[in-house]
N, C-alpha and C positions, 0 to 999 in steps of 0.2 A: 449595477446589475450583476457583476461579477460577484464582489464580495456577498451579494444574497443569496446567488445559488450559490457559493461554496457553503453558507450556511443550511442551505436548505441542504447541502449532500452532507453535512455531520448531525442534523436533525433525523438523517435517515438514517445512523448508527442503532437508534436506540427506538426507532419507530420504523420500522424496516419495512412496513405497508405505504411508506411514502417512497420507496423505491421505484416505482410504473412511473410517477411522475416527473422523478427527475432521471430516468433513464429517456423519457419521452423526449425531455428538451437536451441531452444530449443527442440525442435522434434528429432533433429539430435545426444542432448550430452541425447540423453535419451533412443536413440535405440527405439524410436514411428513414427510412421507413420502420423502425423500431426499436428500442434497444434492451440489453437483458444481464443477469447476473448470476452467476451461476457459485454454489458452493460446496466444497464436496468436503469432509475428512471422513467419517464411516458412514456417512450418510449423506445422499446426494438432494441442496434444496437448491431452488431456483426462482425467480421471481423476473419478472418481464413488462413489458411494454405491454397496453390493450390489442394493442395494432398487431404483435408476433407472438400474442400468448398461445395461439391455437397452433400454431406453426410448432413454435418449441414444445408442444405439449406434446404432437407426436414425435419431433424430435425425441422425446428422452423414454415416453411410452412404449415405440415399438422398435427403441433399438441404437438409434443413430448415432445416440451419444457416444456409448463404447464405441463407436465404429469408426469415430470422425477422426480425420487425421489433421485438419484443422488445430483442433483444442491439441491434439499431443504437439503442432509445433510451434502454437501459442505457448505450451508449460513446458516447454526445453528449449526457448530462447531464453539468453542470459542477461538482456537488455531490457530496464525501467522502460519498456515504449511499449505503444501501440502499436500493432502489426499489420500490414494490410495483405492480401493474398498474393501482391508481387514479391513480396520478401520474401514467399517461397516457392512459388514454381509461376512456369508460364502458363500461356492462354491455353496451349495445348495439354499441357498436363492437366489442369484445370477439366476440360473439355471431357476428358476420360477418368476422372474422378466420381468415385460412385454419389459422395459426399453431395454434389454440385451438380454433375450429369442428372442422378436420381431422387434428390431430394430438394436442392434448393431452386434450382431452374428453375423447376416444374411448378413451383409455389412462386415465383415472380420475384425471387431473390436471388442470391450470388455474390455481391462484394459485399466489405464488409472491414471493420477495423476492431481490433480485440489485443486483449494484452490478460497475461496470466499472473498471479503474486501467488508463492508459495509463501505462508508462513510460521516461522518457528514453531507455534502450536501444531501443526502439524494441517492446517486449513490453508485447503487449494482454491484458489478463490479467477472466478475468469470476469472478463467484462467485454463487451461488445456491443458493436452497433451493428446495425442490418440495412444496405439499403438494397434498394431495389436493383437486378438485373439489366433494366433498361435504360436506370439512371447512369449506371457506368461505374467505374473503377473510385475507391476515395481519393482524393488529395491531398496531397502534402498537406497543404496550408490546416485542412481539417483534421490530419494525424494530429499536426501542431497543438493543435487547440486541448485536443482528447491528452495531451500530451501532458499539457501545462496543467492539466485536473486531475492527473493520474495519481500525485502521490497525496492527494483530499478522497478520493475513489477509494482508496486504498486501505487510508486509515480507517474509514468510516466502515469500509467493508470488513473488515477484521471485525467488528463490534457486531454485526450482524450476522454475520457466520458465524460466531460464536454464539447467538442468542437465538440459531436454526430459522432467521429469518421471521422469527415471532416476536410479539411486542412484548415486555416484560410488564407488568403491572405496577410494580412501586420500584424505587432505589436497592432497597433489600434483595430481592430478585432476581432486580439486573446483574447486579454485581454478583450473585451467585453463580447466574446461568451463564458469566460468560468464564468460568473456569478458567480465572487467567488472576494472579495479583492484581486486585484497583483499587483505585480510591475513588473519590468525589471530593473538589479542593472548590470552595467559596474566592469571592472577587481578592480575599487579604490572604491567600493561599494558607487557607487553614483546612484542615478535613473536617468534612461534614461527615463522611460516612467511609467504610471501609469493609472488605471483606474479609475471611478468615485467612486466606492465602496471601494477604498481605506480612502479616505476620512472621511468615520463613524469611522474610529479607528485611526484619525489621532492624540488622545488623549496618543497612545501605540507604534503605529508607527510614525516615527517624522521623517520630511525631513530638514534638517539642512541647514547653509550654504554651497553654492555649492552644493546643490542637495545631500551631506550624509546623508546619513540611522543613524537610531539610534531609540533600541527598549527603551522603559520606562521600562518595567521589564530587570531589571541588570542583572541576571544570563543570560534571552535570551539572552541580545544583547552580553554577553561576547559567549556565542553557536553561535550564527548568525556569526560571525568575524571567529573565530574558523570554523568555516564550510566552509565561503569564501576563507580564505586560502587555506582548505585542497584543495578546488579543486582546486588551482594552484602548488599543490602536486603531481610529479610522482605518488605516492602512497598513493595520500589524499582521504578523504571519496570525493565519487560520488555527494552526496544529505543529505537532513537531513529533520530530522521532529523534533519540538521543541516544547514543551509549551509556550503558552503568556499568564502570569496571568495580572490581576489587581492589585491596589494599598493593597488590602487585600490580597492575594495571589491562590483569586480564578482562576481559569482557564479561559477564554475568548473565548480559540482556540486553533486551531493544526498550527501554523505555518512550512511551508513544503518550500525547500531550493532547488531546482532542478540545473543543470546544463544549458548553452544555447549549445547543443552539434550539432556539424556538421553541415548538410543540415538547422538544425534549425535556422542557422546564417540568413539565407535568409530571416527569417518572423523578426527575433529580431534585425537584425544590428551587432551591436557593443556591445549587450547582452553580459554578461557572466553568469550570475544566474537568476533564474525564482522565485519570493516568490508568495506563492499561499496562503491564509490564509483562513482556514474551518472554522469558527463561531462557536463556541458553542452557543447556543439560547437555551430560555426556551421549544419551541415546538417541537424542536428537539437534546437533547444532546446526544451524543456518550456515550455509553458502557463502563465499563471498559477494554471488554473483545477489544471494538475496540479499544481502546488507545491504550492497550500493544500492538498490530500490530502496531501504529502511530508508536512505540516507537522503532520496532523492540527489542521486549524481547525474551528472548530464553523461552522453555516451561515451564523450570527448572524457571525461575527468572518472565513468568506468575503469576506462581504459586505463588510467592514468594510478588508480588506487588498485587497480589488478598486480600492474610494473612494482609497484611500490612491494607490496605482496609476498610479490616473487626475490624481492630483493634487487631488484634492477635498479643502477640509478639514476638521476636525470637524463644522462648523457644520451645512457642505454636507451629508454623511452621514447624519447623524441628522436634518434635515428632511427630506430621502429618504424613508428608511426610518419617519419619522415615531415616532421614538425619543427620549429628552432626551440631551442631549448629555453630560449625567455619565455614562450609558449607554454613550454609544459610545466615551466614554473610557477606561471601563473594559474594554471590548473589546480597544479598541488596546493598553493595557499586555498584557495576553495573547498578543497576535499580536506583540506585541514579545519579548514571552520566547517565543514559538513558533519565533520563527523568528531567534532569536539577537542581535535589535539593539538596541543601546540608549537608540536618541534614533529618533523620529519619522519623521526624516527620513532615517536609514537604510533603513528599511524602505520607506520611498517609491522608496528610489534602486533598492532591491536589485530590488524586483517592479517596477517600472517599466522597467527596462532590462530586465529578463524579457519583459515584453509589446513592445519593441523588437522582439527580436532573433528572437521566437517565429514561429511557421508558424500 
């Protein structure tokens, strides 16, 4: 059941009108009353639940949106999670929030779980469930959940904010409208098709004979292979998000590994994987804090590639955090294989000069 809806939430990459549905059954494993998706970079689209379409419609019609203070401390937390309204104030504060007092109360709503991804393209992308007022505050155990889907939400979401939420008609198109480097790679990772913005990085990305793929940074291409398999895996990872450095081992990009799932067959063909590639550029670099979401890090191993970072070293770390230090070590081996490197001090170099270069 799981591995179907994750396919069914990268199905919705590229068919972005199957969004209401599988925001519903997030609604559904969360005991809420509806849930929705919100996209902004110069132009603000949104898409929702049946159940809270009329609800958000005047949310962003007569105003609320700009006004919410919700969504701004949903997109200035620096943490891959879902957030629920305890994480930032109490019941009384709550209570006297225009937000809550005046608009969701009053419409039979009030809690509610949400989590923001900024990314590299420059797409603010939100996600959230709504329940009801009367049903009461979320649960842990249901962040949990919302948790463990966040970084398939996410990718999928990038694809659809880039395509304003509209269906693309053929492969040609998509890959146009989503203004970002892609390809389209078949079951033997060969390109089917490919955009013109693929091209400035044909120095990293390399079409071989027969149309094989093959990254210049070694470690990626050995992730990329490894990623393509799993998903011919009963039980292989969905998707992936990877680093592509350069011949110095700076960073370049977030390359992202999507699925071609279901209904999606129809716009790709004979697609089996979608590669999206984000840019790092000097006028706009990513965050640390958004890498670790690229990366899917846990909060614990966050933490851990922030220290790293900074140049702190184990020691440092785990007396911080007041953790033992075979602890944090074992962290580190994680955000090592999260994030592609294989010694230490790779990973220092790579989020380090990340935080360099960032806004």
């Amino acid at each position: 059941m799981q591995t179907d809806f994750i396919d069914r939430i990268y199905e919705c990459s590229v068919v972005p009108e199957l969004w209401p549905g599988v925001l519903d059954d997030l609604a559904a494993m969360t005991e809420s009353h509806g849930g929705l998706l919100f996209s902004a970079r110069k132009v603000l689209h949104w898409t929702a639940s049946d159940t809270v379409r009329e609800v958000f419609s005047d949310y962003v019609n007569d105003g609320w949106f700009t006004r919410c203070s919700r969504r701004v401390c949903i997109m200035s937390a620096d943490e891959p999670a879902f957030f629920t309204e305890q994480d930032f104030w109490s019941e009384d504060q709550m209570g006297t929030d225009p937000i809550y007092r005046d608009f969701f109360r009053p419409r039979g709503l009030g809690w509610s779980a949400g989590t923001g991804l900024r990314i590299p393209s420059g797409d603010n992308i939100v996600f959230s469930v709504e329940r009801s007022f009367e049903r009461g505050p979320m649960e842990p155990e249901h962040v949990e959940r919302l948790n463990a889907l966040r970084p398939h939400l996410a990718r999928s979401a990038l694809l659809s904010a880039r395509l304003g939420l509209q269906r693309a008609e053929g492969a040609a198109e998509a890959l146009t409208a989503l203004r970002l480097p892609a390809l389209v790679l078949d079951d033997a990772g060969c390109v089917v098709q490919a955009n013109e913005m693929i091209q400035a990085h044909a120095d990293r990305i390399l079409i071989g004979a027969g149309n094989r793929i093959a990254l210049s940074d070694k470690a990626a291409n050995v992730r990329l292979a490894e990623s393509l398999a799993g998903m011919g895996a009963p039980d292989g990872a969905a998707s992936f998000s990877l680093p592509l450095r350069d011949g110095v081992g700076q960073a370049v990009g977030v390359l992202h590994v999507l699925p071609v799932a279901r209904s999606a067959h129809d716009i790709f063909g004979r697609g089996y994987a979608l590669l999206v590639l984000t840019p790092i550029g000097a006028d706009r670099s990513p965050s640390v804090d958004l890498l670790r979401s690229l990366f899917d890090l846990t909060r614990s191993e966050a933490r851990i590639a922030g220290g790293l970072a900074a140049g702190r070293s184990v020691e440092d770390i785990a007396s911080e955090g007041q953790v033992a230090v075979t602890t944090v070590r074992s962290q580190v081996r994680r955000v090592l294989e999260k994030t592609g490197c294989g010694r230490q001090a790779e990973v220092t170099a790579l989020l380090a000069g990340l935080t360099l270069s960032s806004h």
